[in-house]
N, C-alpha and C positions, 0 to 999 in steps of 0.2 A: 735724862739719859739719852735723850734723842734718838729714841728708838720709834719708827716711824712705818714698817713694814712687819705686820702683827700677822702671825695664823691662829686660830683659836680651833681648836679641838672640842668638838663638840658633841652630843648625843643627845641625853634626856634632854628636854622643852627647849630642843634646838631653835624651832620655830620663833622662840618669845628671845632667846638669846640673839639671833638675824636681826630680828624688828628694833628690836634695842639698839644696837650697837649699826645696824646696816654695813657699810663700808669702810667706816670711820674717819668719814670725811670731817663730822662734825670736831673730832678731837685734834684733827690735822695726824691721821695715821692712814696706813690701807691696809682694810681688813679683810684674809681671806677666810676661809672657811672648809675644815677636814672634819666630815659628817660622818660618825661609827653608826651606821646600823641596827649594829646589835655594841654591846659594850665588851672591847678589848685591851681593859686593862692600860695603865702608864702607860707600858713598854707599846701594845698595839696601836695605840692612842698615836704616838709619836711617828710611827715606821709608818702607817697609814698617812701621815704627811707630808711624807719625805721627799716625793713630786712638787709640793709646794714651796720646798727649801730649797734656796738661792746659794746660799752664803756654805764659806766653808766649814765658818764656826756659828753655832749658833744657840740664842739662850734660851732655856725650857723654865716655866715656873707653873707651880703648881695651883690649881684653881681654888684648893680647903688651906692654905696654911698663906698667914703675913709676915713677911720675916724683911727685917728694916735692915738693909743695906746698900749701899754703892753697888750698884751691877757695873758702873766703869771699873772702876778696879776690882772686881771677880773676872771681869772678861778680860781686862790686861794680862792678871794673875796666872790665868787658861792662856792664854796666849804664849807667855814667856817662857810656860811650864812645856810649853809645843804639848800638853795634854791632847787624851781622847776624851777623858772626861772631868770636871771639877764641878764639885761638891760645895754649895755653902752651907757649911756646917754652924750651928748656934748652941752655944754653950748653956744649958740647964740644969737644975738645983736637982730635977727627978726625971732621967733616963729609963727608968723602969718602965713608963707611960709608954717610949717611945722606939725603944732599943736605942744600942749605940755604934757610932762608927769611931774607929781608933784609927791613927795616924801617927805615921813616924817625925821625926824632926825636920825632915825636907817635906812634908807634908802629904808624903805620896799615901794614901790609904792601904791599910795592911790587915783591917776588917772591922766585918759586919756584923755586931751581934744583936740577936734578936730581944726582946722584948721580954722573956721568961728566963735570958739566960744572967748572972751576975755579970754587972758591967764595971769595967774599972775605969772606963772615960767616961764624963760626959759630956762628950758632943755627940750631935742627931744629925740625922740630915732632916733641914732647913727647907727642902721642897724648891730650889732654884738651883737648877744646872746650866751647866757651858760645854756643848758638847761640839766635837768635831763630826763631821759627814760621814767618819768611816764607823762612827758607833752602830751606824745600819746596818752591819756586817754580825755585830751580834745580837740583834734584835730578830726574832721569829717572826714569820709572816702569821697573822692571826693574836689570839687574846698572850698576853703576855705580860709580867712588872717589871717595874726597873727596881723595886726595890728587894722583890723577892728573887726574880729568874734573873736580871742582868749584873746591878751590881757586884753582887758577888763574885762574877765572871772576872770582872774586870780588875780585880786585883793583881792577876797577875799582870795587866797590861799597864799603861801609862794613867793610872785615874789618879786624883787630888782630890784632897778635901782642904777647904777655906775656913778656919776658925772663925766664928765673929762672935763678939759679947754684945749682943742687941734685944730689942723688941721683938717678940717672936710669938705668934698666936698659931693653936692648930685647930681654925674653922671648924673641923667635919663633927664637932660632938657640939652639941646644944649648949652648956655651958658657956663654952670660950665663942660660941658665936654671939654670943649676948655681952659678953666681953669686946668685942670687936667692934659690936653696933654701937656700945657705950663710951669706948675709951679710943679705938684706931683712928678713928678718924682723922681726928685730930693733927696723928702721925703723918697720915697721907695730904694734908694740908698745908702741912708746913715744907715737902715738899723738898 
């Protein structure tokens, strides 16, 4: 993807996450580093960074969830769409797990349902965005989500979601992290 100028957002065992990774000279990247304090959520997570963002558009992925896709063409996609935000959305057999986000035919996002509510799509968000600079503009200073407080905002404004039929694991429960350690790898290998 030749992406080569990395921030990582960090908090718990910040320290051991530094040591590991340093700079990331080793992988031929450069690594900075947006250290939470205390833990403020996606959304805080992100806006707490935003001194260290260069770029106009820029990609966010998420640390618990693997999802196999071209990030060159999501960021073309965000690009062409002149979006504020785009969504890689992955297509799943059981949305209930996750809640769902529904989309029109031009792809523009038209909502977000939650987890307890009957979903008539299933596609999820995927935990990899493409966001424009001015998404800081509705982000809160302090703890905040992008999937609980933001996105929904943003419906009314220019957001997308990206379909994709792919490989898709969500890290953060024990299960599929044991899934991950036995089967991902593989995926990230081949690269």
């Amino acid at each position: 993807y030749n992406l080569t100028d990395i921030i990582l957002c960090i908090g718990y065992l910040s320290d051991k996450i530094k040591k590991h990774f340093q700079d990331g000279n080793k992988w031929g990247m450069k690594i900075k580093y947006s250290e939470e304090k205390e833990p403020l959520g996606t959304g805080g997570a992100i806006k707490l960074a935003k001194d260290l963002i260069k770029n106009n558009d820029f990609l966010v992925l998420n640390g618990d969830s693997f999802l196999d896709i071209d990030l060159n063409r999501l960021i073309e996609f965000h690009k062409s769409s002149e979006a504020l935000a785009t969504l890689a959305l992955v297509e799943v057999d059981k949305p209930d797990r996750y809640g769902s986000v529904e989309i029109d035919r031009d792809y523009r996002i038209t909502s977000f349902k939650e987890k307890e509510v009957i979903n008539k799509s299933n596609l999820i968000n995927g935990g990899i965005y493409v966001f424009n600079k001015k998404i800081f503009n509705f982000i809160p200073e302090g703890k905040s989500s992008l999937e609980k407080d933001i996105f929904p905002k943003l419906i009314e404004e220019c957001s997308y979601g990206k379909p994709h039929k792919t490989y898709f694991i969500d890290i953060g429960i024990p299960e599929d992290y044991d899934r991950i350690q036995k089967e991902g790898w593989r995926l990230v290998r081949r690269g």
